[in-house]
C-alpha positions, 0 to 999 in steps of 0.5 A: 473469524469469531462471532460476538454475543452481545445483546443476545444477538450474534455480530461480527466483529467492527472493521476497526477491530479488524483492521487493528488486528490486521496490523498487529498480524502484519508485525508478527515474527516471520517464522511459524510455530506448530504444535505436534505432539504438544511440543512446539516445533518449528516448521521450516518453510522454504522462501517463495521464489522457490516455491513452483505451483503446478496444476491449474494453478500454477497455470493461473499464476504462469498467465498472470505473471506473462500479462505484467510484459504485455501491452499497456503494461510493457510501456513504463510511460504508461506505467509511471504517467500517473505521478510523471503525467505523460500522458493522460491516461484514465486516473492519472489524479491516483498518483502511484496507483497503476505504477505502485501495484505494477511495482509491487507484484512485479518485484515480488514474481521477479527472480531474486536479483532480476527486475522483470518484466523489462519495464520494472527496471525502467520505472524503477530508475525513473521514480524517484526523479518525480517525489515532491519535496514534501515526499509525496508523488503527484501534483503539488497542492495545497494540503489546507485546501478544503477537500472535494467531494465525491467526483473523478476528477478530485485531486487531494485525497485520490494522491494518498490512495496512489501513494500507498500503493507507491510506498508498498511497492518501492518497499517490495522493490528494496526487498527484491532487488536491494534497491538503496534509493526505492528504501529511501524514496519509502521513507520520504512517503512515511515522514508526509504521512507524519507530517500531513497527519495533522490534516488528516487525523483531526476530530474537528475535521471529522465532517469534512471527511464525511463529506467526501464520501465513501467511493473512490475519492472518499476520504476513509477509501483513500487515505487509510490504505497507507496503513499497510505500507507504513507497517511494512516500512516499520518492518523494514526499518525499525523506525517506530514512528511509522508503526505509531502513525499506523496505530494512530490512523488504524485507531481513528478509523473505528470513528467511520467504521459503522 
């Protein structure tokens, strides 16, 4: 990371900053230039599910993959219970929090074609049954209800943090498996971010969102992670309306980023 002068002092660069160029690193073109010689040459890098990692490594990695099918991670009612409500497991008002990021690393450790561990397949059959109409999953609200202030029992904005996490995994299930109905469930979660955009991207309300806080419910803590699923959406679909609404939330939250 660069240093900046300013002032005769030295700062890092502001998070807004480098949130900015986090999302322009993700559209980036896959493959990788080196230079060698001074000719630029292309360096072919193998895909990777075919990449084996050996050493402590790679024992690391093998114990980590084998926890995905061991107890409570085994059960797809444990898993998806944070958008189905099941049961009433810890967080469950993080609608997709559990389930996303089960979705998500699951997909991407699975073998090209297989969905393991055998509960993926299951919460992958199940989820889209449980999107709202308005696209997003979890309890049905008021979106022009005020807000809540920092408590674990809040509701409204814990469903964005859990809905990024969704919209990362149903896009990782599509790549993995070529799963049709995880793509459109994914789109269905970046039009809400577009058509909610107006609650939640408005000057005017830049006090309400201050007031709840900067933990786990907080406004700038759950609602800005859907940055990363709507740039890998655009990646996936081309659609630039979710590249926009990415660039728009990326750019308001340099107005918190102090």
């Amino acid at each position: 990371m660069n240093l900046i002068k300013h002032s005769g002092a030295v700062r890092l660069p502001t998070w807004g900053k480098i949130l900015r160029a986090a999302l322009v690193s993700l559209l980036l073109p896959a493959p990788v230039v080196a230079a060698e010689k001074g000719v630029a040459s292309r360096w072919n890098l193998p895909q990777p599910r075919e990449v084996v990692l050996g050493g402590r490594l790679g024992e690391a990695y093998a114990l980590g993959v084998k926890r995905l099918g061991l107890p409570p991670y085994d059960s797809a009612v444990y898993l998806r219970s944070d958008f189905s409500f099941e049961t009433n497991r810890i967080f469950v008002n993080y609608s997709g929090d559990i389930s996303g990021r089960f979705m998500q690393i699951a997909s991407l450790v699975s073998r090209a074609g297989e969905a393991n561990p055998l509960a993926l397949p299951e919460l992958l059959q199940a989820v889209t049954k449980h999107q709202n109409a308005d696209g997003h999953f979890g309890r049905d609200v008021d979106w022009n209800q005020p807000l809540e202030p920092e408590n674990s029992n809040a509701v409204l904005l814990p469903i964005f943090w859990g809905n990024s996490r969704l919209l990362v995994g149903l896009i990782e299930a599509y790549r993995a498996f070529g799963r049709e109905d995880c793509l459109a469930a994914a789109r269905r979660i970046g039009d809400f971010y577009l058509t909610t955009s107006w609650r939640f991207l408005d000057p005017q309300r830049e006090p309400e969102y201050r007031m709840t806080g900067s933990y786990a419910a907080g406004y700038v803590t759950d609602y800005f992670p859907g940055i990363e699923g709507l740039a890998m959406l655009y990646q996936t679909t081309h659609d630039q309306r979710y590249l926009r609404q990415a660039e728009e939330m990326a750019d308001f939250f340099q107005r918190f980023d102090g």
